[in-house]
C-alpha positions, 0 to 999 in steps of 0.5 A: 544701629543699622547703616545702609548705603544707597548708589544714588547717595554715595559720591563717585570715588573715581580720579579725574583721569579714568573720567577722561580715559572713560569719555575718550573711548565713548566717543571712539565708540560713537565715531566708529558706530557712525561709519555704519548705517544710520536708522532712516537710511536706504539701503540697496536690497541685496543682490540674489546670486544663484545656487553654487553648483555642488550644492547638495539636492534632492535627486530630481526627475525630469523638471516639471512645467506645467501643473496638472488638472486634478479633481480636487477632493472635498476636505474632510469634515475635521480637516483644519481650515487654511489660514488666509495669506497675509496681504505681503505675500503670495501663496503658492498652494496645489494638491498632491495626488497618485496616478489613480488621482487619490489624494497624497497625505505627508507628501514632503514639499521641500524648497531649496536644496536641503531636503526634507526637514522636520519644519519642511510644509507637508501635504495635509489628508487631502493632499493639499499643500501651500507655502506663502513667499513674500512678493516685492520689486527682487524675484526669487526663484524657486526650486519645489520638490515633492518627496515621498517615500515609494514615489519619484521626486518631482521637480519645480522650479519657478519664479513667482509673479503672483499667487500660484496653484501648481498641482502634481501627480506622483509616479511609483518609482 
């Protein structure tokens, strides 16, 4: 004969004083979860403070202001389209070119002060590139390099109000 003892059958053997022990320390738990913020509640957004002075950067040129007019080149015909932005963000895009006006491919576009990263955006075959950056009522600033091996780096830094195109022409170095 085979016996089989389901959870849901079998009476609880616990004494009557580990109950209360048990009930008291969920309550404390509870009690002390109530001290944080409740779902549904506002929370002040956080306050942005500048990048520590040390912090480790890619050696920039002369900072840039004012993006060039280049003549875009027309894509190629396997090039990959540009997805369209999601409506919460703002797209900062421009075309990366040499001093003859030749498109840059694999120009790495850093942003912030790490460097060049293996998730860092890259100009496409037609040297264009885009990041997309939420926009709201806090501004951010923003520190654009563009690298690339045999160039000077070139140096931006803006604060977004909107959509941006911000070409750049890169120097031998």
């Amino acid at each position: 004969m085979l016996a089989l003892a389901l959870p849901s059958l079998q009476q609880p053997n616990t004494p009557q004083a580990n109950v209360a022990a048990s009930a008291a320390a969920s309550a404390t738990s509870s009690d002390a979860a109530s001290a944080s913020p409740q779902v549904g509640t506002e929370t002040s957004p956080p306050t942005p403070h500048p990048t520590p002075s040390g912090t480790p950067a890619p050696a920039p040129s002369e900072p840039t202001t004012e993006s060039v007019e280049i003549k875009t080149p027309s894509p190629k015909p396997a090039a990959t389209p540009i997805p369209t932005p999601d409506p919460a963000m703002w797209r900062i895009e421009g075309t990366v070119v040499d001093e003859a006006g030749a498109p840059l491919e694999a120009v790495c576009v850093v942003v912030g002060p790490r460097g060049c990263q293996p998730y860092s955006p890259h100009t496409d075959e037609n040297g264009h590139y885009f990041v997309d950056v939420a926009h709201g009522a806090v501004t951010t600033q923003f520190d654009f390099y563009f690298e690339m091996p045999g160039y000077k780096t070139v140096w931006w830094n803006t604060t977004p109000n909107g959509p941006a195109v911000f070409n750049v022409v890169r120097r031998k170095g």
